[in-house]
C-alpha positions in Angstrom: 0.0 0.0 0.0 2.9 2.4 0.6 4.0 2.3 -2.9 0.7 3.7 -4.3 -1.6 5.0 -1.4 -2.5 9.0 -0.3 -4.2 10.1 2.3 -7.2 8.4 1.3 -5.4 5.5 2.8 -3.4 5.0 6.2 0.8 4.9 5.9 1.4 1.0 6.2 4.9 -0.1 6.1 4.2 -3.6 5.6 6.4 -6.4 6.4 9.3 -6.5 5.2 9.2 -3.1 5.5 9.8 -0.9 2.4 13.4 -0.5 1.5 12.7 3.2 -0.2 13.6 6.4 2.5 12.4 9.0 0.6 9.4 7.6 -0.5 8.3 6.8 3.3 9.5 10.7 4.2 7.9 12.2 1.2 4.7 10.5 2.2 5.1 11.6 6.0 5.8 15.4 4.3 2.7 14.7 2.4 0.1 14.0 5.4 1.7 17.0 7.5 2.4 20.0 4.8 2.1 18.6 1.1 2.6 22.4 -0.3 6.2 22.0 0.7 6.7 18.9 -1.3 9.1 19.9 -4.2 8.8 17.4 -7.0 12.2 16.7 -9.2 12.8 16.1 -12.6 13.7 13.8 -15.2 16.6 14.0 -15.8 18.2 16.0 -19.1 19.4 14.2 -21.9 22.7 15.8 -23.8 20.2 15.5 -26.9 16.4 15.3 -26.9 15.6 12.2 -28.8 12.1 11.0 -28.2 11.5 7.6 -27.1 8.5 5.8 -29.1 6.4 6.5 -26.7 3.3 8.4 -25.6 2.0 9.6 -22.2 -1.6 10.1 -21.4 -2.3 12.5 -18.5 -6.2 12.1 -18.2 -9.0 13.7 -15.9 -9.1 17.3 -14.0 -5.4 18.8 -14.5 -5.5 19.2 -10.5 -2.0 20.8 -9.0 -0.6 21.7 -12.5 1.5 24.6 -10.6 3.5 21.6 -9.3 3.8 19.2 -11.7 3.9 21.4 -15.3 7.7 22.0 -15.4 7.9 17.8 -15.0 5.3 17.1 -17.6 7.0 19.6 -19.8 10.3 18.1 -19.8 8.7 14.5 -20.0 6.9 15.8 -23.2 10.5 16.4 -24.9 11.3 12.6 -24.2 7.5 11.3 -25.7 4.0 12.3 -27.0 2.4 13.4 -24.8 -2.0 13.4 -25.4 -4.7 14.9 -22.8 -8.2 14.0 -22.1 -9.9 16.8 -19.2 -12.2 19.1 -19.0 -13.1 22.9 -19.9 -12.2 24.4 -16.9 -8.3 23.1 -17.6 -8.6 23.4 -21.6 -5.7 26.5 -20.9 -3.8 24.6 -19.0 -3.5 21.4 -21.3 -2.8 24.3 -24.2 0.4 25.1 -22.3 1.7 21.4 -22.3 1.3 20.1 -25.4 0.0 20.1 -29.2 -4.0 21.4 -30.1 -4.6 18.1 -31.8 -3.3 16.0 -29.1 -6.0 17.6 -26.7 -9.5 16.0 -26.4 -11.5 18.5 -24.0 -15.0 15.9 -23.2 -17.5 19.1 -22.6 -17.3 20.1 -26.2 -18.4 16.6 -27.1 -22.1 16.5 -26.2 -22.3 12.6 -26.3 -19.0 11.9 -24.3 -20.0 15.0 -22.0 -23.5 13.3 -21.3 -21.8 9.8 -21.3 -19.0 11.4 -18.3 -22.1 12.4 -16.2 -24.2 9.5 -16.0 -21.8 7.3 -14.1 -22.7 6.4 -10.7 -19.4 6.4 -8.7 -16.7 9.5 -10.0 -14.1 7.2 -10.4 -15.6 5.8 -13.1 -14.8 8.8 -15.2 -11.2 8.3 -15.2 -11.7 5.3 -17.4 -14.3 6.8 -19.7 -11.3 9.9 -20.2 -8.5 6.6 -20.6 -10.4 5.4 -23.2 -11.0 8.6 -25.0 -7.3 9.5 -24.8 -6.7 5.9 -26.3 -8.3 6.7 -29.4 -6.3 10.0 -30.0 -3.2 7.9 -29.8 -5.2 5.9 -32.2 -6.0 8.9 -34.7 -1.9 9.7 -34.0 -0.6 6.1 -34.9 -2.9 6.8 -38.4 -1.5 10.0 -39.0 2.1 9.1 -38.7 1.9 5.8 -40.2 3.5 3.7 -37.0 2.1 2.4 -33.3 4.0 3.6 -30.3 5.4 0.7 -28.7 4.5 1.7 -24.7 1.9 4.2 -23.4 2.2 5.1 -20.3 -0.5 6.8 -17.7 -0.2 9.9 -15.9 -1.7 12.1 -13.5 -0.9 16.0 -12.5 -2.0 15.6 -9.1 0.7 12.5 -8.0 4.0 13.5 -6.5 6.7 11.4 -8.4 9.2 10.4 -5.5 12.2 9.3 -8.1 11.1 10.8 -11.9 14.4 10.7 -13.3 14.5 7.9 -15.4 11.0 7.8 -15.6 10.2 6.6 -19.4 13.4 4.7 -20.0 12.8 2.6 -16.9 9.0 1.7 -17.8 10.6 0.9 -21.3 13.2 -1.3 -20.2 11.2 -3.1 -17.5 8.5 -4.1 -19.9 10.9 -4.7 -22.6 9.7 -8.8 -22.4 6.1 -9.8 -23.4 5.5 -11.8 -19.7 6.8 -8.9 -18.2 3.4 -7.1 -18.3 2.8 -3.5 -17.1 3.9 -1.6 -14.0 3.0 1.5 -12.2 1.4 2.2 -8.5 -2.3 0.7 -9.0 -4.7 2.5 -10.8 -2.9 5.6 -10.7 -0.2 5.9 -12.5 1.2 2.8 -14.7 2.0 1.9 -18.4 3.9 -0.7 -20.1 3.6 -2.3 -24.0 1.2 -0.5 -25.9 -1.2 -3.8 -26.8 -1.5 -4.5 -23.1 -2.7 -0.9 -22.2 -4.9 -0.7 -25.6 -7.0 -3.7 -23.4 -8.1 -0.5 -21.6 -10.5 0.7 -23.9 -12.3 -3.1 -23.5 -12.6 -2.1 -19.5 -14.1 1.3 -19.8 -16.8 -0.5 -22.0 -17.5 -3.1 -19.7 -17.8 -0.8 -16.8 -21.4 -0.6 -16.4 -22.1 -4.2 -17.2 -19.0 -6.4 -15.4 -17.8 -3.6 -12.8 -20.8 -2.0 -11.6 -22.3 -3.2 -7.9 -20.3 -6.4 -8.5 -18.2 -5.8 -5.6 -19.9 -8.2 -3.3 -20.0 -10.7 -6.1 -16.9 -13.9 -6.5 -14.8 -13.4 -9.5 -12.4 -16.9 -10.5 -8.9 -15.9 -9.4 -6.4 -16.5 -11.8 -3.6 -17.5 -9.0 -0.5 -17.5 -11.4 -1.1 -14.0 -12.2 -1.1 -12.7 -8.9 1.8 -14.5 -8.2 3.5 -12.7 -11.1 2.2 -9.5 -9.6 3.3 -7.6 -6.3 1.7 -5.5 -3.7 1.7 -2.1 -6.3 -1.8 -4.7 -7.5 -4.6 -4.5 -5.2 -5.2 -8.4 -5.8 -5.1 -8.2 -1.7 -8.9 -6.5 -2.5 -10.6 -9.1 -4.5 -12.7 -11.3 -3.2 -10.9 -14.3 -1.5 -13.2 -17.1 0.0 -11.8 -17.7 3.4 -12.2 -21.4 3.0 -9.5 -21.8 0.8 -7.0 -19.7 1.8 -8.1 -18.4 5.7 -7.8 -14.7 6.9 -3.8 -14.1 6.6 -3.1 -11.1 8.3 -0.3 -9.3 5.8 0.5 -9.8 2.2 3.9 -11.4 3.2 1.7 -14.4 5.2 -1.1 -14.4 2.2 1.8 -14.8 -0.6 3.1 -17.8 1.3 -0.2 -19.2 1.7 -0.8 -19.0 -2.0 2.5 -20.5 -2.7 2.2 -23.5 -0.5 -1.1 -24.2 -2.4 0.3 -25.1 -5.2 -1.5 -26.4 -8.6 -4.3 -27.3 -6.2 -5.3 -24.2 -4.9 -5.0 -22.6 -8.1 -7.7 -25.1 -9.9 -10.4 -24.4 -6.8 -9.7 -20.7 -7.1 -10.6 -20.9 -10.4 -13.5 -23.4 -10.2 -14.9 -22.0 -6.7 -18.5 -21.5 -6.6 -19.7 -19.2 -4.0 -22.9 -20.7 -1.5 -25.0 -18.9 0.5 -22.9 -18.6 3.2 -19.6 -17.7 1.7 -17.4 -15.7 3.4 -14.6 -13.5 1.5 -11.1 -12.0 3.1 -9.5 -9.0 1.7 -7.2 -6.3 3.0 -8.5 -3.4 1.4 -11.7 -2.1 1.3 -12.7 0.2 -1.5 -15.9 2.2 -2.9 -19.0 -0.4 -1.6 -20.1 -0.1 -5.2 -17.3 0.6 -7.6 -13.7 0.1 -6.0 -11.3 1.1 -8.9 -8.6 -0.1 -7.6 -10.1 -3.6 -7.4 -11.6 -3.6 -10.6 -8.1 -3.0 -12.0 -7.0 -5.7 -10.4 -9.5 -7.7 -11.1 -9.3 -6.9 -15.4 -5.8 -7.6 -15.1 -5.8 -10.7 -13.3 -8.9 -12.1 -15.8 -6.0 -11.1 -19.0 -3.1 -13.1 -17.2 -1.4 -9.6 -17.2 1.2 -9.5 -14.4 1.4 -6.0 -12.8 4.4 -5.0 -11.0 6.4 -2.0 -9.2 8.4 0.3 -10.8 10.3 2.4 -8.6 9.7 5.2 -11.2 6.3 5.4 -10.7 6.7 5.1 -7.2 4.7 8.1 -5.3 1.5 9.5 -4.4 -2.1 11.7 -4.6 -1.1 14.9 -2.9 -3.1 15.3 -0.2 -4.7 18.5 -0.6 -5.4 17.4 -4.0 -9.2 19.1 -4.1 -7.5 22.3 -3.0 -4.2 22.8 -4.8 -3.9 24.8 -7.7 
Protein backbone atom coordinates (compact mmCIF):
# COMPACT_ATOMS: atom_id res chain seq x y z
CA UNK A 1 0.00 0.00 0.00
CA UNK A 2 2.91 2.40 0.62
CA UNK A 3 4.00 2.33 -2.93
CA UNK A 4 0.72 3.69 -4.32
CA UNK A 5 -1.61 5.03 -1.43
CA UNK A 6 -2.46 9.01 -0.34
CA UNK A 7 -4.20 10.15 2.27
CA UNK A 8 -7.22 8.40 1.26
CA UNK A 9 -5.43 5.48 2.81
CA UNK A 10 -3.38 5.04 6.21
CA UNK A 11 0.77 4.88 5.86
CA UNK A 12 1.38 1.05 6.23
CA UNK A 13 4.90 -0.15 6.11
CA UNK A 14 4.17 -3.63 5.63
CA UNK A 15 6.42 -6.43 6.38
CA UNK A 16 9.29 -6.52 5.15
CA UNK A 17 9.25 -3.08 5.47
CA UNK A 18 9.82 -0.86 2.37
CA UNK A 19 13.44 -0.50 1.47
CA UNK A 20 12.72 3.22 -0.19
CA UNK A 21 13.59 6.41 2.51
CA UNK A 22 12.39 8.99 0.56
CA UNK A 23 9.40 7.62 -0.46
CA UNK A 24 8.32 6.82 3.31
CA UNK A 25 9.51 10.71 4.17
CA UNK A 26 7.95 12.15 1.20
CA UNK A 27 4.67 10.50 2.17
CA UNK A 28 5.13 11.56 6.00
CA UNK A 29 5.76 15.36 4.30
CA UNK A 30 2.65 14.71 2.40
CA UNK A 31 0.12 14.02 5.38
CA UNK A 32 1.75 17.04 7.45
CA UNK A 33 2.39 20.00 4.77
CA UNK A 34 2.08 18.61 1.14
CA UNK A 35 2.60 22.38 -0.31
CA UNK A 36 6.25 22.02 0.67
CA UNK A 37 6.69 18.94 -1.29
CA UNK A 38 9.15 19.87 -4.22
CA UNK A 39 8.78 17.40 -7.03
CA UNK A 40 12.19 16.74 -9.19
CA UNK A 41 12.79 16.15 -12.63
CA UNK A 42 13.73 13.81 -15.21
CA UNK A 43 16.63 14.05 -15.84
CA UNK A 44 18.23 15.98 -19.14
CA UNK A 45 19.43 14.16 -21.89
CA UNK A 46 22.70 15.77 -23.83
CA UNK A 47 20.17 15.50 -26.92
CA UNK A 48 16.42 15.34 -26.92
CA UNK A 49 15.57 12.18 -28.79
CA UNK A 50 12.08 11.01 -28.16
CA UNK A 51 11.52 7.59 -27.15
CA UNK A 52 8.53 5.84 -29.14
CA UNK A 53 6.37 6.48 -26.68
CA UNK A 54 3.26 8.37 -25.64
CA UNK A 55 1.99 9.62 -22.24
CA UNK A 56 -1.63 10.08 -21.40
CA UNK A 57 -2.31 12.52 -18.54
CA UNK A 58 -6.20 12.12 -18.16
CA UNK A 59 -8.95 13.74 -15.92
CA UNK A 60 -9.06 17.26 -13.98
CA UNK A 61 -5.43 18.80 -14.51
CA UNK A 62 -5.46 19.18 -10.49
CA UNK A 63 -1.96 20.79 -9.00
CA UNK A 64 -0.62 21.71 -12.51
CA UNK A 65 1.51 24.64 -10.65
CA UNK A 66 3.54 21.57 -9.35
CA UNK A 67 3.82 19.15 -11.74
CA UNK A 68 3.92 21.39 -15.34
CA UNK A 69 7.74 21.95 -15.42
CA UNK A 70 7.86 17.85 -15.00
CA UNK A 71 5.31 17.14 -17.56
CA UNK A 72 6.99 19.64 -19.82
CA UNK A 73 10.32 18.11 -19.75
CA UNK A 74 8.71 14.52 -20.01
CA UNK A 75 6.85 15.79 -23.24
CA UNK A 76 10.46 16.45 -24.86
CA UNK A 77 11.34 12.60 -24.17
CA UNK A 78 7.51 11.30 -25.69
CA UNK A 79 4.04 12.32 -26.97
CA UNK A 80 2.38 13.44 -24.81
CA UNK A 81 -1.96 13.40 -25.44
CA UNK A 82 -4.67 14.89 -22.79
CA UNK A 83 -8.25 14.02 -22.10
CA UNK A 84 -9.92 16.75 -19.15
CA UNK A 85 -12.23 19.10 -18.97
CA UNK A 86 -13.08 22.87 -19.88
CA UNK A 87 -12.22 24.35 -16.94
CA UNK A 88 -8.31 23.09 -17.57
CA UNK A 89 -8.59 23.38 -21.56
CA UNK A 90 -5.70 26.50 -20.90
CA UNK A 91 -3.76 24.58 -19.04
CA UNK A 92 -3.49 21.37 -21.31
CA UNK A 93 -2.76 24.33 -24.22
CA UNK A 94 0.43 25.15 -22.34
CA UNK A 95 1.70 21.38 -22.30
CA UNK A 96 1.34 20.11 -25.38
CA UNK A 97 -0.04 20.15 -29.18
CA UNK A 98 -4.03 21.37 -30.09
CA UNK A 99 -4.56 18.15 -31.77
CA UNK A 100 -3.30 15.98 -29.05
CA UNK A 101 -6.02 17.62 -26.67
CA UNK A 102 -9.49 15.97 -26.42
CA UNK A 103 -11.53 18.50 -23.96
CA UNK A 104 -14.99 15.88 -23.17
CA UNK A 105 -17.47 19.10 -22.63
CA UNK A 106 -17.29 20.14 -26.17
CA UNK A 107 -18.40 16.61 -27.10
CA UNK A 108 -22.11 16.55 -26.21
CA UNK A 109 -22.34 12.63 -26.29
CA UNK A 110 -19.00 11.88 -24.29
CA UNK A 111 -20.03 14.98 -22.01
CA UNK A 112 -23.52 13.31 -21.27
CA UNK A 113 -21.77 9.85 -21.27
CA UNK A 114 -19.04 11.43 -18.30
CA UNK A 115 -22.14 12.35 -16.21
CA UNK A 116 -24.23 9.47 -15.96
CA UNK A 117 -21.81 7.28 -14.06
CA UNK A 118 -22.69 6.44 -10.69
CA UNK A 119 -19.42 6.38 -8.75
CA UNK A 120 -16.70 9.50 -9.97
CA UNK A 121 -14.08 7.21 -10.41
CA UNK A 122 -15.59 5.78 -13.14
CA UNK A 123 -14.80 8.76 -15.17
CA UNK A 124 -11.16 8.27 -15.22
CA UNK A 125 -11.72 5.29 -17.38
CA UNK A 126 -14.27 6.82 -19.71
CA UNK A 127 -11.34 9.94 -20.22
CA UNK A 128 -8.53 6.58 -20.59
CA UNK A 129 -10.39 5.36 -23.20
CA UNK A 130 -11.00 8.61 -25.01
CA UNK A 131 -7.26 9.53 -24.75
CA UNK A 132 -6.69 5.89 -26.35
CA UNK A 133 -8.34 6.69 -29.41
CA UNK A 134 -6.34 9.95 -30.01
CA UNK A 135 -3.24 7.94 -29.85
CA UNK A 136 -5.16 5.90 -32.24
CA UNK A 137 -6.00 8.94 -34.74
CA UNK A 138 -1.89 9.68 -33.97
CA UNK A 139 -0.64 6.08 -34.89
CA UNK A 140 -2.90 6.75 -38.39
CA UNK A 141 -1.51 9.96 -38.97
CA UNK A 142 2.12 9.08 -38.65
CA UNK A 143 1.94 5.78 -40.25
CA UNK A 144 3.54 3.67 -37.04
CA UNK A 145 2.13 2.43 -33.30
CA UNK A 146 4.02 3.62 -30.33
CA UNK A 147 5.44 0.73 -28.66
CA UNK A 148 4.49 1.72 -24.75
CA UNK A 149 1.86 4.18 -23.38
CA UNK A 150 2.16 5.08 -20.31
CA UNK A 151 -0.48 6.82 -17.68
CA UNK A 152 -0.21 9.95 -15.88
CA UNK A 153 -1.71 12.14 -13.55
CA UNK A 154 -0.89 16.05 -12.49
CA UNK A 155 -2.04 15.57 -9.10
CA UNK A 156 0.70 12.45 -7.96
CA UNK A 157 4.04 13.51 -6.50
CA UNK A 158 6.70 11.37 -8.42
CA UNK A 159 9.23 10.36 -5.53
CA UNK A 160 12.17 9.32 -8.11
CA UNK A 161 11.09 10.78 -11.90
CA UNK A 162 14.36 10.71 -13.28
CA UNK A 163 14.53 7.89 -15.45
CA UNK A 164 11.04 7.76 -15.63
CA UNK A 165 10.24 6.60 -19.35
CA UNK A 166 13.39 4.67 -19.97
CA UNK A 167 12.83 2.56 -16.88
CA UNK A 168 9.00 1.70 -17.77
CA UNK A 169 10.57 0.86 -21.31
CA UNK A 170 13.24 -1.27 -20.15
CA UNK A 171 11.21 -3.07 -17.51
CA UNK A 172 8.54 -4.11 -19.93
CA UNK A 173 10.90 -4.71 -22.57
CA UNK A 174 9.70 -8.80 -22.41
CA UNK A 175 6.07 -9.83 -23.42
CA UNK A 176 5.52 -11.83 -19.66
CA UNK A 177 6.76 -8.88 -18.18
CA UNK A 178 3.44 -7.13 -18.31
CA UNK A 179 2.81 -3.47 -17.06
CA UNK A 180 3.88 -1.64 -13.96
CA UNK A 181 3.03 1.51 -12.23
CA UNK A 182 1.39 2.18 -8.52
CA UNK A 183 -2.30 0.71 -8.95
CA UNK A 184 -4.73 2.46 -10.78
CA UNK A 185 -2.90 5.61 -10.67
CA UNK A 186 -0.17 5.94 -12.51
CA UNK A 187 1.16 2.81 -14.68
CA UNK A 188 2.04 1.86 -18.37
CA UNK A 189 3.88 -0.74 -20.07
CA UNK A 190 3.58 -2.25 -23.97
CA UNK A 191 1.23 -0.46 -25.94
CA UNK A 192 -1.23 -3.81 -26.79
CA UNK A 193 -1.47 -4.46 -23.10
CA UNK A 194 -2.70 -0.86 -22.16
CA UNK A 195 -4.87 -0.69 -25.56
CA UNK A 196 -6.96 -3.66 -23.36
CA UNK A 197 -8.09 -0.52 -21.59
CA UNK A 198 -10.55 0.70 -23.94
CA UNK A 199 -12.28 -3.07 -23.47
CA UNK A 200 -12.56 -2.08 -19.52
CA UNK A 201 -14.13 1.28 -19.78
CA UNK A 202 -16.83 -0.52 -22.05
CA UNK A 203 -17.54 -3.10 -19.69
CA UNK A 204 -17.75 -0.80 -16.78
CA UNK A 205 -21.40 -0.60 -16.38
CA UNK A 206 -22.14 -4.16 -17.15
CA UNK A 207 -19.04 -6.37 -15.37
CA UNK A 208 -17.77 -3.61 -12.83
CA UNK A 209 -20.84 -1.97 -11.63
CA UNK A 210 -22.26 -3.21 -7.93
CA UNK A 211 -20.26 -6.39 -8.52
CA UNK A 212 -18.18 -5.85 -5.57
CA UNK A 213 -19.91 -8.23 -3.34
CA UNK A 214 -19.99 -10.71 -6.06
CA UNK A 215 -16.87 -13.89 -6.47
CA UNK A 216 -14.76 -13.42 -9.50
CA UNK A 217 -12.45 -16.93 -10.47
CA UNK A 218 -8.95 -15.86 -9.43
CA UNK A 219 -6.36 -16.46 -11.83
CA UNK A 220 -3.58 -17.52 -8.96
CA UNK A 221 -0.50 -17.54 -11.45
CA UNK A 222 -1.06 -14.02 -12.17
CA UNK A 223 -1.14 -12.74 -8.88
CA UNK A 224 1.83 -14.49 -8.17
CA UNK A 225 3.48 -12.72 -11.13
CA UNK A 226 2.20 -9.51 -9.64
CA UNK A 227 3.34 -7.58 -6.35
CA UNK A 228 1.70 -5.45 -3.74
CA UNK A 229 1.69 -2.08 -6.31
CA UNK A 230 -1.77 -4.71 -7.50
CA UNK A 231 -4.63 -4.48 -5.24
CA UNK A 232 -5.20 -8.39 -5.80
CA UNK A 233 -5.09 -8.23 -1.72
CA UNK A 234 -8.86 -6.54 -2.54
CA UNK A 235 -10.57 -9.09 -4.52
CA UNK A 236 -12.73 -11.27 -3.16
CA UNK A 237 -10.89 -14.32 -1.53
CA UNK A 238 -13.21 -17.09 0.04
CA UNK A 239 -11.80 -17.74 3.44
CA UNK A 240 -12.24 -21.44 2.99
CA UNK A 241 -9.49 -21.78 0.76
CA UNK A 242 -7.05 -19.66 1.80
CA UNK A 243 -8.12 -18.36 5.74
CA UNK A 244 -7.77 -14.70 6.93
CA UNK A 245 -3.85 -14.07 6.63
CA UNK A 246 -3.05 -11.13 8.28
CA UNK A 247 -0.25 -9.31 5.81
CA UNK A 248 0.54 -9.77 2.17
CA UNK A 249 3.92 -11.43 3.20
CA UNK A 250 1.67 -14.37 5.18
CA UNK A 251 -1.06 -14.36 2.18
CA UNK A 252 1.83 -14.83 -0.57
CA UNK A 253 3.10 -17.76 1.33
CA UNK A 254 -0.15 -19.24 1.67
CA UNK A 255 -0.79 -18.96 -1.96
CA UNK A 256 2.49 -20.47 -2.74
CA UNK A 257 2.23 -23.52 -0.45
CA UNK A 258 -1.15 -24.21 -2.42
CA UNK A 259 0.29 -25.06 -5.20
CA UNK A 260 -1.50 -26.35 -8.61
CA UNK A 261 -4.30 -27.26 -6.22
CA UNK A 262 -5.29 -24.24 -4.93
CA UNK A 263 -4.97 -22.56 -8.06
CA UNK A 264 -7.66 -25.07 -9.85
CA UNK A 265 -10.39 -24.40 -6.81
CA UNK A 266 -9.71 -20.73 -7.07
CA UNK A 267 -10.57 -20.94 -10.45
CA UNK A 268 -13.50 -23.41 -10.23
CA UNK A 269 -14.88 -22.03 -6.74
CA UNK A 270 -18.52 -21.55 -6.57
CA UNK A 271 -19.66 -19.21 -3.96
CA UNK A 272 -22.95 -20.66 -1.52
CA UNK A 273 -25.04 -18.94 0.55
CA UNK A 274 -22.92 -18.64 3.24
CA UNK A 275 -19.64 -17.65 1.73
CA UNK A 276 -17.43 -15.70 3.44
CA UNK A 277 -14.64 -13.55 1.54
CA UNK A 278 -11.13 -12.05 3.08
CA UNK A 279 -9.49 -9.02 1.66
CA UNK A 280 -7.20 -6.28 3.03
CA UNK A 281 -8.53 -3.36 1.37
CA UNK A 282 -11.67 -2.13 1.34
CA UNK A 283 -12.70 0.24 -1.48
CA UNK A 284 -15.88 2.17 -2.88
CA UNK A 285 -18.97 -0.41 -1.57
CA UNK A 286 -20.11 -0.08 -5.15
CA UNK A 287 -17.26 0.64 -7.59
CA UNK A 288 -13.71 0.12 -5.97
CA UNK A 289 -11.32 1.13 -8.87
CA UNK A 290 -8.58 -0.12 -7.61
CA UNK A 291 -10.12 -3.62 -7.38
CA UNK A 292 -11.61 -3.61 -10.58
CA UNK A 293 -8.07 -3.01 -11.99
CA UNK A 294 -7.00 -5.70 -10.37
CA UNK A 295 -9.49 -7.66 -11.14
CA UNK A 296 -9.35 -6.91 -15.36
CA UNK A 297 -5.82 -7.63 -15.11
CA UNK A 298 -5.82 -10.72 -13.31
CA UNK A 299 -8.88 -12.08 -15.83
CA UNK A 300 -6.04 -11.14 -18.97
CA UNK A 301 -3.11 -13.14 -17.17
CA UNK A 302 -1.45 -9.56 -17.24
CA UNK A 303 1.17 -9.49 -14.36
CA UNK A 304 1.44 -5.99 -12.81
CA UNK A 305 4.39 -5.03 -11.00
CA UNK A 306 6.44 -1.95 -9.19
CA UNK A 307 8.37 0.30 -10.76
CA UNK A 308 10.32 2.41 -8.64
CA UNK A 309 9.71 5.24 -11.22
CA UNK A 310 6.29 5.39 -10.74
CA UNK A 311 6.71 5.07 -7.23
CA UNK A 312 4.71 8.08 -5.34
CA UNK A 313 1.55 9.50 -4.42
CA UNK A 314 -2.07 11.71 -4.64
CA UNK A 315 -1.07 14.89 -2.92
CA UNK A 316 -3.09 15.27 -0.20
CA UNK A 317 -4.70 18.53 -0.57
CA UNK A 318 -5.42 17.44 -4.05
CA UNK A 319 -9.17 19.05 -4.09
CA UNK A 320 -7.51 22.33 -3.03
CA UNK A 321 -4.15 22.85 -4.77
CA UNK A 322 -3.94 24.81 -7.70
Amino acid sequence: MLLSASADHPLVTGTPPLDDPPLIQARLQNQQEPSSLQQQQSSVRPRWRKHNCALLLTGELRCLSRSQALLQRLNKEADLFIVTTAAYADSAQRLTRSDQILIVDQLPAEAQHDQRFPVGSMKQWHKLHLALQLVQTAEQRRGRRYSHLLKLRSDYFYVHPQRLIKDVIQQTQQPEAGLVGASDKVFGGPRDWMMLFQGFFQSLEGWFDDREQHYWPINLAQVLASDEALKWYGMNWPVELIGQPETTEAWRQVLLKGGDGLATALAQFKPGPNTTYHRLFQGHPRFASEVSFARFLNFNGIPFRDCRSLRGFLYSDRNTCL
